[in-house]
Each structure stands twice: as structure tokens, then as C-alpha cells.
N, CA, C and O atoms as a printed pandas DataFrame, in Angstrom:
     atom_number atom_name residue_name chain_id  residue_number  x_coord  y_coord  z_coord
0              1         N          UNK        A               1   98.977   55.152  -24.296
1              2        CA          UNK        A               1   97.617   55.313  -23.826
2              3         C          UNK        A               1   97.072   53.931  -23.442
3              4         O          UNK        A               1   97.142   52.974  -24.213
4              5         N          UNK        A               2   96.490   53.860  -22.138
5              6        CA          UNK        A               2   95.525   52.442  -21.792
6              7         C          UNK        A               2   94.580   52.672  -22.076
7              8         O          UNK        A               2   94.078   53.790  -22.192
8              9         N          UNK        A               3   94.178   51.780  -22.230
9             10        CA          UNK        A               3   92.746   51.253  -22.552
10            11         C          UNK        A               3   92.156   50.812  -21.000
11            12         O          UNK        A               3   92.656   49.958  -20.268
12            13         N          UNK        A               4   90.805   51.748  -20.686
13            14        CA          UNK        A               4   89.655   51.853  -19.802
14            15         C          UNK        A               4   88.817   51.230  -20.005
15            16         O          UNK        A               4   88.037   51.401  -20.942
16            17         N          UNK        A               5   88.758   50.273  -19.112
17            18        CA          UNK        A               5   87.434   49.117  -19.348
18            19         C          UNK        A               5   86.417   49.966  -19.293
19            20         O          UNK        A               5   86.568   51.036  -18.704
20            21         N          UNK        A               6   85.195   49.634  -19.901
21            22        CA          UNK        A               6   83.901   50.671  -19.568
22            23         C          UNK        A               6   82.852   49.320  -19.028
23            24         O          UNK        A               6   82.648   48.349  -19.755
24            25         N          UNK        A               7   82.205   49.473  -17.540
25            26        CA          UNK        A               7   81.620   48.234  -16.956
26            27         C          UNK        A               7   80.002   48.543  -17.846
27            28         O          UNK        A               7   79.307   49.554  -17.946
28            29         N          UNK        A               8   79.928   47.801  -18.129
29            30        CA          UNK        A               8   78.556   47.555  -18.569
30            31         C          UNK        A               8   77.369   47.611  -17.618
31            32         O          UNK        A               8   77.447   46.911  -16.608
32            33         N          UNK        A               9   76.075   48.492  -17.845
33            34        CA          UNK        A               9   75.049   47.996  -16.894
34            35         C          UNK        A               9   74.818   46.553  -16.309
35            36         O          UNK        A               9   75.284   45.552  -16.853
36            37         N          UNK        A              10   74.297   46.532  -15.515
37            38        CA          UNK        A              10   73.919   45.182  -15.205
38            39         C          UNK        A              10   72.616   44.973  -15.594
39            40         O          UNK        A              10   71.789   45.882  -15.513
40            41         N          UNK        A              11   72.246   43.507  -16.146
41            42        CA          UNK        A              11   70.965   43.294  -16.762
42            43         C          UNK        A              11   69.935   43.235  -15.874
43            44         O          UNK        A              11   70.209   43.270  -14.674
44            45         N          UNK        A              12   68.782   43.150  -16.237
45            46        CA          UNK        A              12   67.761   43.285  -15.896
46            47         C          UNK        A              12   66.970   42.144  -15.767
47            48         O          UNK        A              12   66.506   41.906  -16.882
48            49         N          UNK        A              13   66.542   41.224  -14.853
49            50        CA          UNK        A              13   65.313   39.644  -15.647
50            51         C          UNK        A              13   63.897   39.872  -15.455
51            52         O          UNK        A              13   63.679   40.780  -14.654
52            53         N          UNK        A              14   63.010   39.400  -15.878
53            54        CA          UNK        A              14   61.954   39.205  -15.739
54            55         C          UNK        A              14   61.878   38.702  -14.708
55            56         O          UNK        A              14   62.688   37.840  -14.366
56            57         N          UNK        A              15   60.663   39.195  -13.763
57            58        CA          UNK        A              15   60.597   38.326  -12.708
58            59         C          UNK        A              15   59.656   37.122  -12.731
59            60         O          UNK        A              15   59.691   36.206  -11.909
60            61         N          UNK        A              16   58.591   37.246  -14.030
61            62        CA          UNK        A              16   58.125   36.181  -14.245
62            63         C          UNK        A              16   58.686   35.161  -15.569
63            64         O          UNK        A              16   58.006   34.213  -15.963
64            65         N          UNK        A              17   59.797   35.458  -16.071
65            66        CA          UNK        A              17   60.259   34.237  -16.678
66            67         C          UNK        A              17   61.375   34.103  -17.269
67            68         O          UNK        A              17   61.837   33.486  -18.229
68            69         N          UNK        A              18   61.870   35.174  -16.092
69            70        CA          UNK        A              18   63.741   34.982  -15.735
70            71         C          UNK        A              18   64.654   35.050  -17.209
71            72         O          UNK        A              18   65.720   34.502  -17.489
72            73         N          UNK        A              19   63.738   35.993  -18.050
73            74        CA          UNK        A              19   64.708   36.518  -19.446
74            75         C          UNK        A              19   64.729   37.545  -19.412
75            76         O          UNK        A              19   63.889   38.125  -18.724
76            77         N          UNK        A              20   65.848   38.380  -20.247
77            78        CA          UNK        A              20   66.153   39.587  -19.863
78            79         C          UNK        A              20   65.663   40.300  -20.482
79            80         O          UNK        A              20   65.726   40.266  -21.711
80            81         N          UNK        A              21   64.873   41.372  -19.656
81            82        CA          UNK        A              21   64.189   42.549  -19.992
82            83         C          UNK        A              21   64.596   44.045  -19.860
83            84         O          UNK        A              21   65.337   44.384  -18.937
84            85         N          UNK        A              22   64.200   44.806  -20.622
85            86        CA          UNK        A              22   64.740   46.587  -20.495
86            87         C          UNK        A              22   63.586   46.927  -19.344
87            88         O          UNK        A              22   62.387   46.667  -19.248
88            89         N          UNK        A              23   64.829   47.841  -18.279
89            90        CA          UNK        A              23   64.213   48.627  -17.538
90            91         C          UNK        A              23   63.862   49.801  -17.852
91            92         O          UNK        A              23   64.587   50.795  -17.815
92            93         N          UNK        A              24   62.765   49.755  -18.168
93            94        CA          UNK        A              24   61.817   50.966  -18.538
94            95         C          UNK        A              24   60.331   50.911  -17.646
95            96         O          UNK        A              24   59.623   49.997  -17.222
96            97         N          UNK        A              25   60.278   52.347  -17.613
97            98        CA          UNK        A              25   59.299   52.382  -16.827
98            99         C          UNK        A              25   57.563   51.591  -17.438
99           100         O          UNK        A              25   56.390   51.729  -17.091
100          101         N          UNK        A              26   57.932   51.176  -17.964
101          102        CA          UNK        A              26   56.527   50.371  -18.692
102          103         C          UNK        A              26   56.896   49.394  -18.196
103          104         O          UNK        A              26   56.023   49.044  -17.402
104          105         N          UNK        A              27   57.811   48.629  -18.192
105          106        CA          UNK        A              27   57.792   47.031  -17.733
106          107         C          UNK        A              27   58.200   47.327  -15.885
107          108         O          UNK        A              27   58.589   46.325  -15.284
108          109         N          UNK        A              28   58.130   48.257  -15.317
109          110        CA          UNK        A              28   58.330   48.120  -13.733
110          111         C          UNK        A              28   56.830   47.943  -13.357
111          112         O          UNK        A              28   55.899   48.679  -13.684
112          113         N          UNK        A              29   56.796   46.967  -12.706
113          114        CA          UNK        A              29   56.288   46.220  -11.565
114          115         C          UNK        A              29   55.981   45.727  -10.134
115          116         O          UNK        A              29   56.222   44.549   -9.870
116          117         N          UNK        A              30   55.537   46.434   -9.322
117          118        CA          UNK        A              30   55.772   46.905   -8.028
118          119         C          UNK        A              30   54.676   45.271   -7.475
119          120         O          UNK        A              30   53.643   44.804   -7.957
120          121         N          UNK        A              31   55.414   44.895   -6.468
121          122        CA          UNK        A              31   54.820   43.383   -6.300
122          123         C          UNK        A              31   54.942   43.227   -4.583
123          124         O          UNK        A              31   54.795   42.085   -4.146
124          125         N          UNK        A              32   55.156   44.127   -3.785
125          126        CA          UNK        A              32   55.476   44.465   -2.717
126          127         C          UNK        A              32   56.912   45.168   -2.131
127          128         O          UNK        A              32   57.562   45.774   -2.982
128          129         N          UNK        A              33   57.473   45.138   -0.716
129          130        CA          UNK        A              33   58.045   45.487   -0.406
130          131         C          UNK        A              33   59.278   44.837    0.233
131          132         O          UNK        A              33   58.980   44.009    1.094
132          133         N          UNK        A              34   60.731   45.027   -0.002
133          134        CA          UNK        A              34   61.848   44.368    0.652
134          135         C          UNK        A              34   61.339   43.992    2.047
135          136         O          UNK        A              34   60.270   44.248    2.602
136          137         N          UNK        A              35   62.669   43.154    2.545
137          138        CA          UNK        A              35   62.408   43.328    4.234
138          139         C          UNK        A              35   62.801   44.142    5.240
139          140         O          UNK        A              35   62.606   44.223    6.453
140          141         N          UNK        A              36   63.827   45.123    3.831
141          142        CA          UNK        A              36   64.432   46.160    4.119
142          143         C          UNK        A              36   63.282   47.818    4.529
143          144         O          UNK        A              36   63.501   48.851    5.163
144          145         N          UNK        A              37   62.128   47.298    3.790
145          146        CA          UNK        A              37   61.483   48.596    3.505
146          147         C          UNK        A              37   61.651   49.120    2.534
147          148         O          UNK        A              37   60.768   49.907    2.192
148          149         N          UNK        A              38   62.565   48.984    1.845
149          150        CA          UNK        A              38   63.079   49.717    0.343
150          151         C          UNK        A              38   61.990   48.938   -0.642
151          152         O          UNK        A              38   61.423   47.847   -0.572
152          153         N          UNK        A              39   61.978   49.999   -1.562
153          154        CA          UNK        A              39   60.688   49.620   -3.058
154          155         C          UNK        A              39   62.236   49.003   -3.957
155          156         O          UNK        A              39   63.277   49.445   -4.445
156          157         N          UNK        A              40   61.588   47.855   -3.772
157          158        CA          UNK        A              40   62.885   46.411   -5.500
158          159         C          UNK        A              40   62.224   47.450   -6.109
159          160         O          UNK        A              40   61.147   47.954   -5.790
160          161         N          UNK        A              41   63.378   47.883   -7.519
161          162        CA          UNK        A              41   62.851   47.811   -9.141
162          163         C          UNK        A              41   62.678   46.333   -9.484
163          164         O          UNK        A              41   63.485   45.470   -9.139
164          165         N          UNK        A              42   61.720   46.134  -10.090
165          166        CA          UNK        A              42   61.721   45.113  -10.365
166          167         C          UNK        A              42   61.285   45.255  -11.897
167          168         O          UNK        A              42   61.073   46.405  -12.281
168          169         N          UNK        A              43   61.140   44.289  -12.746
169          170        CA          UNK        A              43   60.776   44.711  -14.265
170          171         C          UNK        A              43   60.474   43.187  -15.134
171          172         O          UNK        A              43   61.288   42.271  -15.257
172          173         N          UNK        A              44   59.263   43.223  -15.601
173          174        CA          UNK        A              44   58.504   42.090  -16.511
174          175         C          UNK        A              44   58.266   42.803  -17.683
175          176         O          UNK        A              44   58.099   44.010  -17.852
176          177         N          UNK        A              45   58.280   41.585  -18.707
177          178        CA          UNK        A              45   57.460   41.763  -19.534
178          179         C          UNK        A              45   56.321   42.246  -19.497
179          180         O          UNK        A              45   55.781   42.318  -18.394
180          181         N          UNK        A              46   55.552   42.763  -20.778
181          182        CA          UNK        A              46   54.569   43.479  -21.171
182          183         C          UNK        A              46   53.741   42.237  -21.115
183          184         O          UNK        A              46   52.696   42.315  -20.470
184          185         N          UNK        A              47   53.970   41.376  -21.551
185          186        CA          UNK        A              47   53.142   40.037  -22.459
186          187         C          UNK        A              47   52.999   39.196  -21.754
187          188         O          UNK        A              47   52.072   38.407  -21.941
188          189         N          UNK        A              48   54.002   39.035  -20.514
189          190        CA          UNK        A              48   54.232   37.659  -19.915
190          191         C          UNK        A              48   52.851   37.505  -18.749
191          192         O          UNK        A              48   52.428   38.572  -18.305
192          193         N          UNK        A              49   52.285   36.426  -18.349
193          194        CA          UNK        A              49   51.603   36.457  -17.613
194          195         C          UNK        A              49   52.291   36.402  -15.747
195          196         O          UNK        A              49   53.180   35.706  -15.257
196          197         N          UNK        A              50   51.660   37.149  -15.318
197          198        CA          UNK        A              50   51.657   36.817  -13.714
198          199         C          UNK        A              50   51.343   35.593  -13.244
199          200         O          UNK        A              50   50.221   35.108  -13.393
200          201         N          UNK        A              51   52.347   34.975  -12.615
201          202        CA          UNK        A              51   51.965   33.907  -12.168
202          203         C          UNK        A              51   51.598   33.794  -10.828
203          204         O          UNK        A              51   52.043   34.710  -10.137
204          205         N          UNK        A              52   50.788   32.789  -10.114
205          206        CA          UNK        A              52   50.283   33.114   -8.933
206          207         C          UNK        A              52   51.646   32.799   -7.827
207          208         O          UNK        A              52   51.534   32.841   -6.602
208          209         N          UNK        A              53   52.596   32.563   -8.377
209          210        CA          UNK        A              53   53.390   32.694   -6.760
210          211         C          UNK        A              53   54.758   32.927   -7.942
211          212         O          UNK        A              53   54.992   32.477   -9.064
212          213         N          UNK        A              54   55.449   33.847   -7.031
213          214        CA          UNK        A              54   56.432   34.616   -7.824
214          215         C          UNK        A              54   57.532   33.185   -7.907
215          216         O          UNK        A              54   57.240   32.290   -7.113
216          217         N          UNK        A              55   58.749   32.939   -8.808
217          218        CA          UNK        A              55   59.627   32.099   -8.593
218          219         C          UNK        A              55   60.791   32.332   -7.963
219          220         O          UNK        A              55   61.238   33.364   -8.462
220          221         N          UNK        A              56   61.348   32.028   -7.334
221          222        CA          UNK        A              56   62.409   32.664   -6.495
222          223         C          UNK        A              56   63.853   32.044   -7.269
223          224         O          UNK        A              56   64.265   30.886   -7.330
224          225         N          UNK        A              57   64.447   33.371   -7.844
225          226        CA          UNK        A              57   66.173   33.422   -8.441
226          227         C          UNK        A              57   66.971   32.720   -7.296
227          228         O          UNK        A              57   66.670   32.726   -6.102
228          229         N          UNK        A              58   68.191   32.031   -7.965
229          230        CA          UNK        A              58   69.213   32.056   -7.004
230          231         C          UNK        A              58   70.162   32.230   -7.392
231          232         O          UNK        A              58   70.386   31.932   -8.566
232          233         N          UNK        A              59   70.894   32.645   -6.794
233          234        CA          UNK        A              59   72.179   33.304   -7.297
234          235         C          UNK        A              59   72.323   34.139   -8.395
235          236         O          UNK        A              59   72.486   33.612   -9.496
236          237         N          UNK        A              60   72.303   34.931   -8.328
237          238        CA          UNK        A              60   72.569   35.889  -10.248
238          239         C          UNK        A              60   73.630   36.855   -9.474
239          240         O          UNK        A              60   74.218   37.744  -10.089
């Protein structure tokens, strides 16, 4: 018998302070729209404050 990797979700970050948060519908955060047109999930903390200009990830 082999052994079946099982892939793990992929995590989730804060978008205001880039630690990892559960996607649940309490921490989604709607902050506009792709350039695609598509709605990002996106997901923050409960606690964390909004900052006035989002920080932009690179690479993950």
C-alpha cells in the first residue's frame, strides 16, 4: 500500500498585517474589485485596524 499525500489548504493572510488568518465568513472583507472583475476573497482580522492604503504582498 502507498501512501497518498493529502495537499493541505492553502493559507489565508491578513491583508492588513500579512499573518495568517481563518477564512471565515466574519473575517471576509470586500475592499474592491480585481482587474479581472472577479470579487478577491480576501480575509482580516477582527481586531486589526484598516489601514489607509492597503500594503501590497509579493510573491506568496
Amino acid at each position: 500500500m502507498t501512501d497518498i499525500p493529502v495537499r493541505q489548504p492553502v493559507p489565508e493572510y491578513c491583508v492588513y498585517c500579512d499573518r495568517p488568518v481563518e477564512p471565515t465568513s466574519e473575517n471576509l472583507v470586500m475592499l474592491g474589485f480585481s482587474a479581472s472583475g472577479a470579487r478577491p476573497s480576501l480575509y482580516a482580522h477582527p481586531d486589526c485596524p484598516a489601514p489607509r492604503k492597503i500594503p501590497q504582498r509579493t510573491g506568496r
